[in-house]
C-alpha positions as CSV (number, residue, x, y, z in Angstrom):
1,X,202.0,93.1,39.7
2,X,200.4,89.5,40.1
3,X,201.2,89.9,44.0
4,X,199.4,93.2,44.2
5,X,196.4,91.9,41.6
6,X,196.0,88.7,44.3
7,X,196.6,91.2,47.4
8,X,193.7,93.5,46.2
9,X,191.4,90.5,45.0
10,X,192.1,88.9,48.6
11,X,191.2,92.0,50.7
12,X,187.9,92.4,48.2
13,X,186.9,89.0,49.2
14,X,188.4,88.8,52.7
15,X,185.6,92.2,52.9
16,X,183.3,90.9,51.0
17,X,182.7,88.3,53.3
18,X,183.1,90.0,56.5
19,X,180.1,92.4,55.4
20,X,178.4,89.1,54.6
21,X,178.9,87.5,58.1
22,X,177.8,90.5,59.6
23,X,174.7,91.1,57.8
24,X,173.4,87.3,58.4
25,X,174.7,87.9,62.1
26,X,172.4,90.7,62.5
27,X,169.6,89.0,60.9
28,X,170.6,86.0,63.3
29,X,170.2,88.4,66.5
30,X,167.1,89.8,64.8
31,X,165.6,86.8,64.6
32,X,166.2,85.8,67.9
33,X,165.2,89.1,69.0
34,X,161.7,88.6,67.4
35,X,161.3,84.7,68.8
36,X,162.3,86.1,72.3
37,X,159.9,88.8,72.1
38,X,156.7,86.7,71.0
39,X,157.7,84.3,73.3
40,X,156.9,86.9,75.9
41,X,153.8,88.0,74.2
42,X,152.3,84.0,74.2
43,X,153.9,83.9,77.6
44,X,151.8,86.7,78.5
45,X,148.7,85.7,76.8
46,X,148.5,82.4,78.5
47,X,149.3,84.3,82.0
48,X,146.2,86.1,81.3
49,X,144.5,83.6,80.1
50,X,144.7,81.6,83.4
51,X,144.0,84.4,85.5
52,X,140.6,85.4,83.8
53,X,140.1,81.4,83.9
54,X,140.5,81.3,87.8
55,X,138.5,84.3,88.2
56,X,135.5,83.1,85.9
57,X,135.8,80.0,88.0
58,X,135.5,81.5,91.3
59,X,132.5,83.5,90.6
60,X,130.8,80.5,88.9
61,X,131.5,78.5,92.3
62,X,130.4,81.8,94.7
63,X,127.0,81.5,93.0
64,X,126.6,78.1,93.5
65,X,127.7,78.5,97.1
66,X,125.5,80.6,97.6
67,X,122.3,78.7,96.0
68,X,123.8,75.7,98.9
69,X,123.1,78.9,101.4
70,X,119.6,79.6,100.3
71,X,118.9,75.5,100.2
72,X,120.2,75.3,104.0
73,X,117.5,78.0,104.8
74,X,115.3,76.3,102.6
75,X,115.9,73.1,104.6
76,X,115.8,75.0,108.0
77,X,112.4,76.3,107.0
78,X,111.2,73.0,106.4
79,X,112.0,70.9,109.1
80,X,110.6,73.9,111.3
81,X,107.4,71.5,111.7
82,X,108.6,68.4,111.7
83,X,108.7,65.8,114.4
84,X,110.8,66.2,117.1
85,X,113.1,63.2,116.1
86,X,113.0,64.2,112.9
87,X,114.1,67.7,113.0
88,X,117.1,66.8,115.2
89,X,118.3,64.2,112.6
90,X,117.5,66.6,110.0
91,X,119.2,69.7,111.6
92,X,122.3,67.2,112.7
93,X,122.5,66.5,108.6
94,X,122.0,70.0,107.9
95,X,124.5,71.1,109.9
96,X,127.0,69.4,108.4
97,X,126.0,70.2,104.7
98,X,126.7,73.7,105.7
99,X,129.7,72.6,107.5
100,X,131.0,71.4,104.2
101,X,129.6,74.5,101.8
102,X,131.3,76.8,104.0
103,X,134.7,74.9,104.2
104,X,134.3,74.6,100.0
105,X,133.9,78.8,100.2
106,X,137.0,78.8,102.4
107,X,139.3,76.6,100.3
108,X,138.1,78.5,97.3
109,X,138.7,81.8,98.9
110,X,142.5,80.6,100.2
111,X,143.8,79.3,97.0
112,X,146.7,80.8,96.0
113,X,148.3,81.2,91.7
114,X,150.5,78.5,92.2
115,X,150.9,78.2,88.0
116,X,148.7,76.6,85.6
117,X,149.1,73.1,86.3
118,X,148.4,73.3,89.9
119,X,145.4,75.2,89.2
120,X,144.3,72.6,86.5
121,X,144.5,69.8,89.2
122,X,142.8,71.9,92.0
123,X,140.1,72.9,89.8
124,X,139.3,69.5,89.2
125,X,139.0,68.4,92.6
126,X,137.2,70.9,93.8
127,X,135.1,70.6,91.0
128,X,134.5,67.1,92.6
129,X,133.8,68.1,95.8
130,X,131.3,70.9,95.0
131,X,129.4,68.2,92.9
132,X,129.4,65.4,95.9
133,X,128.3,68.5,97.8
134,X,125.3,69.1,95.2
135,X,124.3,65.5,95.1
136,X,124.3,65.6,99.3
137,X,121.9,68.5,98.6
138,X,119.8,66.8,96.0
139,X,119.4,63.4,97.9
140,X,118.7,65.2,101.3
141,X,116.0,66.7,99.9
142,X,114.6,63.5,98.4
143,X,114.8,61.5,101.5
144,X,112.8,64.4,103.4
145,X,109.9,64.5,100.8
């Protein structure tokens, strides 16, 4: 009798904590489950994210691009009178201001989504460039006045 009492009460617990192991192994895979799957969704988000930021940043550039474009013909219309030595020292420098804006367009236009990081960088030195570019602009204009 005591060997079947401590049988019975053995298999009750031996059970008992098999059903036990498996519910927390469930809520184990469930929890991993839910940490895999928002992972994904912040994954995603920040995919997102970066591609509306590259696009936003583009079209931000293209306009100012294109304000350099109306400046060149700006310039061109103004050294239109000038003195002969003038206007070729002035077309030589204007020639290579639009030289420069249209090789900015081009690098713009061939980058590639090579991941966040390598955008961050590129963004900043192109960011650079465009504003060396502006100030080229701005003092040209200052030493033609």
């Amino acid at each position: 009798m005591k060997k079947l009492f401590f049988t019975l009460t053995a298999s009750i617990l031996l059970t008992g904590a098999i059903f036990t192991s498996c519910d927390f192994a469930t809520e184990k895979i469930n929890s991993v489950k839910n940490s895999a799957s928002e992972a994904n969704e912040d994954f995603s988000n920040a995919k997102e994210e970066y591609l509306v930021d590259i696009k936003n940043f583009k079209a931000e550039t293209a306009t100012k691009i294109e304000a350099n474009n109306q400046k060149i013909e700006a310039l061109n219309v103004r050294i239109e009178y000038a003195k002969k030595d003038v206007k070729a020292y002035s077309q030589e420098q204007i020639n290579i201001l639009e030289q420069k804006n249209n090789e900015m367009k081009i690098k713009l236009d061939e980058y590639k989504e090579d991941g966040k990081d390598n955008w961050e960088i590129f963004k900043a030195e192109f960011s650079h460039d465009m504003d060396g570019l502006g100030e080229a602009f701005k003092n040209f204009t200052i030493k033609n006045e």
